[in-house]
C-alpha positions in Angstrom: 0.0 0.0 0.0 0.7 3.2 -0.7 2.5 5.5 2.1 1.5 9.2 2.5 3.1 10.4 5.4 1.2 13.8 5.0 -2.0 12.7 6.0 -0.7 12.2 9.4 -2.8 13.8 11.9 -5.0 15.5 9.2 -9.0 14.9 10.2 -11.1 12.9 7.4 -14.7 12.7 7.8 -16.0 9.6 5.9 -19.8 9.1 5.7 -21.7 5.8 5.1 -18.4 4.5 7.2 -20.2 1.6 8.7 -20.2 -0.6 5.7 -18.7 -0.8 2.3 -16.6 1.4 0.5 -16.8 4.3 3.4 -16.0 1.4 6.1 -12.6 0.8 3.8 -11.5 3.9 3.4 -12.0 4.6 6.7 -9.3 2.2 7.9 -7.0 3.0 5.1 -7.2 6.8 5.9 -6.5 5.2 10.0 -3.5 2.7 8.9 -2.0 6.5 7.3 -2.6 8.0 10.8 -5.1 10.6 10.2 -8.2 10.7 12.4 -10.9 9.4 11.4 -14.9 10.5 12.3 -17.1 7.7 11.0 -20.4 9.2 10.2 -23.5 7.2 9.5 -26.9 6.2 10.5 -26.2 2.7 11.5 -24.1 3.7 14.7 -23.8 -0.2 15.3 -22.0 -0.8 12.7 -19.9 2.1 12.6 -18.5 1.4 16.3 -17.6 -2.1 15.0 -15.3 -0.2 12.1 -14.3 2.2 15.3 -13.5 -0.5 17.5 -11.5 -2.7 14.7 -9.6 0.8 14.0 -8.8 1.3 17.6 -7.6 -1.8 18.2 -4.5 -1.7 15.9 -3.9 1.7 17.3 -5.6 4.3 15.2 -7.7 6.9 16.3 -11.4 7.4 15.2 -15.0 8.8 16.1 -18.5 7.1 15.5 -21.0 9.9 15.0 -24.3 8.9 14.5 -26.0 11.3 11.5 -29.0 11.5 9.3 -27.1 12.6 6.0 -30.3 13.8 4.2 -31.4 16.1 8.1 -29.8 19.8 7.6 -29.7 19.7 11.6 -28.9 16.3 11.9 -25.3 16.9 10.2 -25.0 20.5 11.6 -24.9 18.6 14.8 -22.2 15.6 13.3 -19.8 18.5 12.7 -20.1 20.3 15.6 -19.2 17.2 17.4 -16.2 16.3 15.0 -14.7 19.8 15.0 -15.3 19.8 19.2 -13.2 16.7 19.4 -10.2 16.8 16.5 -10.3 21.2 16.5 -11.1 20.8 12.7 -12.2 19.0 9.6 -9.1 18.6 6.7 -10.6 15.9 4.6 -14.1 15.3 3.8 -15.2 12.1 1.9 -18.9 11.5 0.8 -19.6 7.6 0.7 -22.7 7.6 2.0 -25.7 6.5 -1.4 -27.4 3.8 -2.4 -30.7 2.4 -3.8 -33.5 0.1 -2.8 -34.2 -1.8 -5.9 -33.2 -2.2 -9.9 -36.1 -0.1 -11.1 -37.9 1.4 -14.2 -39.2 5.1 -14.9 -42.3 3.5 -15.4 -42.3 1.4 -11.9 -40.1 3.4 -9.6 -42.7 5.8 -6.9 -42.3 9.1 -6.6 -41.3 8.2 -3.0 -38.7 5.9 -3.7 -37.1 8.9 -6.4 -37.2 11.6 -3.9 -35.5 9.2 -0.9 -32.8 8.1 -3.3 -32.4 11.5 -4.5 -32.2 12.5 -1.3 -29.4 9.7 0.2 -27.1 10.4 -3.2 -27.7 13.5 -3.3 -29.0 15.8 -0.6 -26.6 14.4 1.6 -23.7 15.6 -0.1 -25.0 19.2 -0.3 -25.7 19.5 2.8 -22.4 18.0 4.7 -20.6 19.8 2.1 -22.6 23.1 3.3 -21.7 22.1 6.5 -17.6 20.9 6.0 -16.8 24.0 4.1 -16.5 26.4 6.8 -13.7 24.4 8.5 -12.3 23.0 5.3 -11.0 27.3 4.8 -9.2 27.0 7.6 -7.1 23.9 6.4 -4.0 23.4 5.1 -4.9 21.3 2.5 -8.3 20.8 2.4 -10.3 17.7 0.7 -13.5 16.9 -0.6 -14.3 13.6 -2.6 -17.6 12.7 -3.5 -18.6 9.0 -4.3 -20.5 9.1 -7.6 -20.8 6.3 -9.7 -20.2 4.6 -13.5 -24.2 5.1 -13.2 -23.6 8.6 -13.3 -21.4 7.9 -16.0 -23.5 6.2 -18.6 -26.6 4.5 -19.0 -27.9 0.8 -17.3 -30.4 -0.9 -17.8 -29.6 -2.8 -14.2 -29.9 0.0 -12.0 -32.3 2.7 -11.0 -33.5 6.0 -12.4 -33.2 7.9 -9.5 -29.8 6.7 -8.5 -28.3 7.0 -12.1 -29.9 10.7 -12.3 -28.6 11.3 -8.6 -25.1 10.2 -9.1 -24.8 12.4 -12.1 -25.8 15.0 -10.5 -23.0 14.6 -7.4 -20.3 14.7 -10.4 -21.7 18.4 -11.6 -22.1 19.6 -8.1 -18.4 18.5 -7.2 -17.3 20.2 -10.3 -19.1 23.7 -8.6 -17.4 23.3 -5.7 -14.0 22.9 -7.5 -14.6 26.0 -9.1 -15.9 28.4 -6.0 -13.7 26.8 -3.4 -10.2 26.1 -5.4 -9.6 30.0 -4.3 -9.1 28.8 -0.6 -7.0 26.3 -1.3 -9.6 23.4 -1.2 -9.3 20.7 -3.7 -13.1 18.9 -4.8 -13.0 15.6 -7.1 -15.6 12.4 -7.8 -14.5 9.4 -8.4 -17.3 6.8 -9.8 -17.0 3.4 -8.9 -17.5 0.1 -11.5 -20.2 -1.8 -9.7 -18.2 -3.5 -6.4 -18.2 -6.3 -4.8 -20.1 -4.9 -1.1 -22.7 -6.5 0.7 -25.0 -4.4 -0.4 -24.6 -5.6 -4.5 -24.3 -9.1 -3.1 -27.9 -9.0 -2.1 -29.2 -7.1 -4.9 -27.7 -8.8 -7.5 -27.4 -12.4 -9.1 -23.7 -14.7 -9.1 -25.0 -14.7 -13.2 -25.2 -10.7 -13.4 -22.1 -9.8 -10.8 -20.2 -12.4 -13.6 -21.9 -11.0 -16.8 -20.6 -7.5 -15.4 -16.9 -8.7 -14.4 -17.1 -9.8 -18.2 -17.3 -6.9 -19.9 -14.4 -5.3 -18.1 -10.8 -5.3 -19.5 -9.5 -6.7 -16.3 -11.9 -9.6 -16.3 -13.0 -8.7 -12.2 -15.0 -6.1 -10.4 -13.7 -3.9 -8.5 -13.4 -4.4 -4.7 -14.3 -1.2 -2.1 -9.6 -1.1 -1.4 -9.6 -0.2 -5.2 -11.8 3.1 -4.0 -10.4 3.8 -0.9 -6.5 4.0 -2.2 -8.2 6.2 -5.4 -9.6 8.4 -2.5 -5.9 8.1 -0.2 -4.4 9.4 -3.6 -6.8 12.3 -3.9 -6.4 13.2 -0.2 -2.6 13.2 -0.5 -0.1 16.6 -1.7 0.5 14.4 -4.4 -3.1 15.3 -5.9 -2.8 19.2 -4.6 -3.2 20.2 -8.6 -6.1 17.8 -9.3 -9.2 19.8 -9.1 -12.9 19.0 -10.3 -11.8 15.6 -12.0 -14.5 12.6 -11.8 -12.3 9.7 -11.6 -13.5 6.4 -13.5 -12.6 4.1 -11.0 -13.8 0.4 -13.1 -11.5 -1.1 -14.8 -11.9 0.4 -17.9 -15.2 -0.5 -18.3 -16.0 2.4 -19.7 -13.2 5.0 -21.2 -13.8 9.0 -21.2 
């Protein structure tokens, strides 16, 4: 693995850090020595990520938040920013949908709460990061998109595909308003990864029709994210600004 000795005391906040991708990079970012606040709804699961970074000696926070509640993450960071002094890296993990879905079938409900997880959320943490992001060093933000945002799937959902595109624009505005204080804003978007959660929703026959139809012949795994997002964090990325990152394979090549 990779060795960036600058992220050594520097404060990430990683959301959706209790499972998947977020729970990865969240003990990558804690084997680099930075301090980690794992922010997420299930508070269960991110103490078990907490504890299991503890326990080899890093240092992290579980702070239970409602990504898509204005107050809800107004609180998180107030807590985060009480306990480390500040905020230097800012990763949005947290997303997801409930089903594969049509236009036709999907409810309005189910649109506007996807919307909301992919999206929402990473307005309003952002909203709520920037402020102590100015006053760091070297301030991050990377937001999870996805090769859904990317280009069209028939295996997926409206609302998530719509939503993820949409985090890959907004990241681009923040690279272009914040850049001036120093703050760096990139996407990457992750190939469909091998997570619990695409275990469940998906068949062994579609998770091997899609490792297929890559050029590496695999799917991607959530430590091919997290070292993409280390990389990003790191001074080696300092000039990298408002770049979405195809993270899959070369599944798709823009």
């Amino acid at each position: 693995m990779a060795s960036y000795p600058e992220l050594k005391g520097r404060v990430a906040v990683v959301t959706g850090a209790a499972h998947g991708i977020g729970a990865v990079t969240a003990r990558l970012f804690a084997e680099q020595n930075s301090r980690v606040a794992l922010v997420d709804l299930d508070e269960a699961g991110a103490r078990k990520v907490e504890s299991e970074i503890i326990a080899v000696g890093g240092t992290a926070m579980t702070v239970r938040t409602d990504v898509t509640d204005e107050k809800s993450v107004a609180a998180a960071f107030t807590t985060i920013v009480s306990a480390y002094g500040g905020v230097d890296v800012l990763i949005n993990s947290a997303g997801g949908y409930g089903r594969l879905a049509t236009v036709e079938d999907i409810t309005v409900e189910e649109w506007d709460r996807t919307v909301a997880l992919n999206l929402r959320s990473v307005f309003l943490v952002c909203k709520a990061a920037i402020p102590h992001l100015k006053r760091s060093k070297a301030g991050r933000i990377i937001n999870v998109s996805s090769i859904s945002g990317r280009t069209i799937s028939s295996t997926t959902s409206p609302a998530y595909s719509a939503s993820k595109a949409g985090v890959i624009q907004f990241t681009r505005f923040l690279a272009f308003q914040l850049g001036q204080h120093n703050i760096t804003s990139n996407a990457i978007a992750p190939i469909t990864t091998l997570t619990a959660r695409v275990v469940a929703l998906r068949s062994e026959a579609e998770i091997e029709k899609i490792a297929s139809q890559v050029p590496l012949k695999r799917l991607a795994t959530p430590d091919d994210h997290a070292q993409a997002m280390l990389f990003l964090a790191s001074d080696a990325a300092s000039y990298i600004n408002g770049v979405a990152l195809d993270v899959n394979g070369g599944r798709i090549m823009m």
